[in-house]
N, C-alpha and C positions, 0 to 999 in steps of 0.2 A: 747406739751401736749394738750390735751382735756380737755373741764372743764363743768361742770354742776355748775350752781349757783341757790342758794336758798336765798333772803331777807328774816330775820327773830331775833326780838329782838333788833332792828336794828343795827346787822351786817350780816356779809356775809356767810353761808356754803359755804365753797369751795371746789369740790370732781372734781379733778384731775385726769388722768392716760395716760401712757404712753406705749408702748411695747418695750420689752426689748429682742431683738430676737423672740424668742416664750410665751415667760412670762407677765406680765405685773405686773406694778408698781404703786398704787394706794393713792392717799391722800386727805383725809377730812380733813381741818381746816375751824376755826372761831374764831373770839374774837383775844385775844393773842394767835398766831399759835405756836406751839410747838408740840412734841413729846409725846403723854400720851402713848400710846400702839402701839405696833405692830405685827401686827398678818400673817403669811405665809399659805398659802393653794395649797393643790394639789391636779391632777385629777387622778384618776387610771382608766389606759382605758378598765383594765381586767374585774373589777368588775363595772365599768360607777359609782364609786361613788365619791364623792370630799371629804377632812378629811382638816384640817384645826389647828394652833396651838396659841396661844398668848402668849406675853408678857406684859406685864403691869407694868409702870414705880410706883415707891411709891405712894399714892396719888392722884393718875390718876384712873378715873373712865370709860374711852374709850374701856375698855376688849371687852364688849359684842359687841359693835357694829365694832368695829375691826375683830374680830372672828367670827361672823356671815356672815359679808362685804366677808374674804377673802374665806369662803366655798362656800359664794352663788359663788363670780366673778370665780373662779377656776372651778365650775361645768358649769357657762355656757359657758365660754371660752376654756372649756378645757385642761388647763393649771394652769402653778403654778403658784402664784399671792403672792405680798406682800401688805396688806394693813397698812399706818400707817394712825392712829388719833390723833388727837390734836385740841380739841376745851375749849375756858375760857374763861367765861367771869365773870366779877365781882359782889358781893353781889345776886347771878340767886336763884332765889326761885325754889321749887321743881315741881309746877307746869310748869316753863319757862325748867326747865330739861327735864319733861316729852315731853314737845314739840320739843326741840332739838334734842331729842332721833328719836321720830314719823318723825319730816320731814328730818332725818338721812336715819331713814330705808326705807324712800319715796327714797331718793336718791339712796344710794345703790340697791333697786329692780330697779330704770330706767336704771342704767348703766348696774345691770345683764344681761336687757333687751336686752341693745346697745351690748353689749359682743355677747351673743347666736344668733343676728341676723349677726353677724360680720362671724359664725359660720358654 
């Protein structure tokens, strides 16, 4: 597996992926790693557009950046992608959320990055 690491809060983002034949399989954790959401995305090469779907465990706050994660990496990869997330940490104020979130979607645009130049 490939990994992209982020310090922050101090623990670690970890965004993962690997390929799976044509596909690729994608994972962000931090804090206590676990499962919050998972989200599938594909490409249609008729129309060049990418659609994307999520699930989201009870509780779990992961949807968006799951669901956004597996549209983008699907469009620039080309291909169908599963992203799952699972990041917790304890007592996190809504401010320390809001940063989780941001240097989330910093991550995920570097890897759409590494995807489309793979491309």
């Amino acid at each position: 597996m490939k990994r992209l690491c982020r310090e922050l809060l101090g623990t670690q983002l970890i965004l993962e992926w690997k390929k799976i034949g044509d596909d690729i399989v994608v994972t962000l954790t931090g804090g206590d790693e676990h499962v919050g959401a998972v989200a599938t995305g594909s490409f249609d090469k008729k129309s060049g557009r990418s659609y994307a779907s999520v699930l989201s465990l009870p509780g779990h706050r992961e949807d968006e950046i799951a669901l956004n994660g597996a549209k983008m990496f699907s469009a620039a990869s080309r291909s169908t992608t599963v992203f799952i997330v699972g990041i917790h940490l304890d007592n996190i104020t809504k401010k320390e959320i809001m940063d989780i979130v941001k240097v989330s979607k910093e991550m995920v645009g570097e890897l759409s990055a590494i995807l489309e130049e793979g491309h």
